[in-house]
C-alpha positions in Angstrom: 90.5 86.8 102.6 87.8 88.3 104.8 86.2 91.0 103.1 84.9 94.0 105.2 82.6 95.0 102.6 83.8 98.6 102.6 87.8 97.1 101.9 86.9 95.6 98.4 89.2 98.2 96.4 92.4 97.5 99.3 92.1 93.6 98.5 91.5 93.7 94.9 95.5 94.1 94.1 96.3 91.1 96.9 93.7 88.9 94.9 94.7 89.6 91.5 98.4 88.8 92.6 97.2 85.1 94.6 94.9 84.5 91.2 98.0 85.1 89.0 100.0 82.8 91.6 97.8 80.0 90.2 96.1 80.2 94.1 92.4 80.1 94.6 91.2 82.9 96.4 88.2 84.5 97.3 86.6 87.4 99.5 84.2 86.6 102.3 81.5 88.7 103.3 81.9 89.1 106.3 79.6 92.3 108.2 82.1 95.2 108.7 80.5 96.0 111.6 78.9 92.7 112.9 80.1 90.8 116.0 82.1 87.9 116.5 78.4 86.2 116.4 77.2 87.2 113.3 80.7 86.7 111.3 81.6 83.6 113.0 79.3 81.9 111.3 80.0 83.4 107.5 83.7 82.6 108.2 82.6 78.4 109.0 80.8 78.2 105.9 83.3 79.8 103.6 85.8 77.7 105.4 83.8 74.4 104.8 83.0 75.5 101.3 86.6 75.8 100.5 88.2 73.0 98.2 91.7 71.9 99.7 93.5 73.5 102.4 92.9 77.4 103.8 94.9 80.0 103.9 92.7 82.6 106.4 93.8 86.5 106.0 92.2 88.7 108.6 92.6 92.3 108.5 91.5 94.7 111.7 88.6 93.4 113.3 88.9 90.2 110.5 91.1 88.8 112.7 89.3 88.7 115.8 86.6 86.9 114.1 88.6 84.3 112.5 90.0 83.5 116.2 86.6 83.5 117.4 84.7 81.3 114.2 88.2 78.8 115.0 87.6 78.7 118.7 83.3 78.3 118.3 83.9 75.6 115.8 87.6 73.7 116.4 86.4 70.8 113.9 87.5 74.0 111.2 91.2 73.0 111.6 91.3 70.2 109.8 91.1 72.0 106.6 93.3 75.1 107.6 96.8 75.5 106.8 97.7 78.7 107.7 96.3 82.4 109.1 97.3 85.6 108.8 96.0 88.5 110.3 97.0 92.0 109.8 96.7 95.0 112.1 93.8 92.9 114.1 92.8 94.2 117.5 93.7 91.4 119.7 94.3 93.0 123.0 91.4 95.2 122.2 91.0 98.6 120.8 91.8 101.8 122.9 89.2 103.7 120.6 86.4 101.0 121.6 87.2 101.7 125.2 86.4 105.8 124.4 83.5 105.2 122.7 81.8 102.6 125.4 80.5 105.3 127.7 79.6 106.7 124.7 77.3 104.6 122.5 74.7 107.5 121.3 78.3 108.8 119.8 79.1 105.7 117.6 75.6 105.3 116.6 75.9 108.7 115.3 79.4 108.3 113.5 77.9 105.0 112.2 74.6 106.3 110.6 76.6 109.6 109.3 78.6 107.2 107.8 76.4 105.6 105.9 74.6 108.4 104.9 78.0 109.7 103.3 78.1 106.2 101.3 74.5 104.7 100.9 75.7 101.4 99.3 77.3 100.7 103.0 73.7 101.0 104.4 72.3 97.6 104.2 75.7 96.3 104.2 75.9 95.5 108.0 73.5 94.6 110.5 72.3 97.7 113.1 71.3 95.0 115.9 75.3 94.0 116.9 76.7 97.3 116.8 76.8 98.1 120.2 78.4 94.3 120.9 80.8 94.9 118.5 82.3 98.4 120.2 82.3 95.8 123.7 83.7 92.8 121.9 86.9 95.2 120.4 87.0 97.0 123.9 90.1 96.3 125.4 88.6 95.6 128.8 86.4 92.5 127.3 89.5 91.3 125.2 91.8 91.3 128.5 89.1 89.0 130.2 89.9 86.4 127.2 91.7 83.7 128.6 92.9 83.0 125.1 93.6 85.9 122.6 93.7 82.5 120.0 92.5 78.8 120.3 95.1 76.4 120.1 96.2 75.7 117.0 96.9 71.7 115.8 100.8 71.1 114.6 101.5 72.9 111.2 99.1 75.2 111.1 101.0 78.3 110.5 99.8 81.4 113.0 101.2 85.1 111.3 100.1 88.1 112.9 101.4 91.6 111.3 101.0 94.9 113.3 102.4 98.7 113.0 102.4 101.3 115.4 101.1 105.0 114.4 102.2 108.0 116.0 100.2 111.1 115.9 100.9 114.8 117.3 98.7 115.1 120.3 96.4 117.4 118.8 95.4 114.9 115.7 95.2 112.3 118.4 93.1 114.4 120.6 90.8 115.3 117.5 90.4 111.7 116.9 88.6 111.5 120.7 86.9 115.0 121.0 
């Protein structure tokens, strides 16, 4: 399970459950607002420190990375069984494309953010954000030519997405 750091309460239930299961699992730590070259990197080592076969679960921006640490270093497969990824950006993120024009305006959500929650201030590196906001944009994601590396036979690829629909005025408060 790749952890975002700021998700620990979300996962704890979904790890308790595995743990009960009799399944080894663990949280990475990944950097909840680090690019796919900072995480990529956490994600191979957890992988390679693993005993038997992997079971990736990706949530958001998780899931990006996991197809990006897979496609840096394909030599991973060969203890993977299986991802998941959950709500994961993989055609990009409209809100990424908003705020591009805009960086001074994430840099300012970001620090007021961690101001709000000091334990979240050393939590993530400051010197990726702004590849981050380009690497979830959906005009760098649509010049991918694959979304996901290839995957070798029976290695299970899940991905699980919901739409949310908002009144126009929440949605436009959202942007403003």
């Amino acid at each position: 399970v790749l952890d975002h750091l700021l998700q620990r309460p979300y996962f704890k239930p979904a790890l308790e459950r595995l743990k009960a299961l009799g399944i080894s699992a663990r949280l990475v730590p990944v950097d909840p607002m680090g690019s796919e070259e900072i995480n990529a990197p956490i994600i191979r080592r957890a992988i390679q420190e693993a005993r038997g076969p992997v079971f990736l679960i990706g949530h958001s921006m998780g899931g990006t990375h996991i197809a990006a640490a897979l496609g840096r270093y394909p030599e991973l497969q060969d203890k993977l069984r299986a991802v998941l990824t959950i709500q994961s950006p993989h055609r990009g993120a409209p809100p990424a494309d908003r705020l591009l024009p805009r960086l001074w305006l994430y840099d300012l959500i970001t620090i007021l953010a961690r101001l709000l929650h000091p334990w979240r201030f050393f939590a993530t590196s400051f010197r990726s954000w702004h590849q981050t906001i380009r690497e979830l944009s959906q005009s760098h994601r649509s010049r991918l030519k694959r979304l996901f590396p290839p995957l070798k036979p029976g290695i299970g690829l899940f991905s699980v997405a919901s739409r949310l629909k908002m009144q126009p005025t929440a949605a436009a408060a959202l942007i403003a």
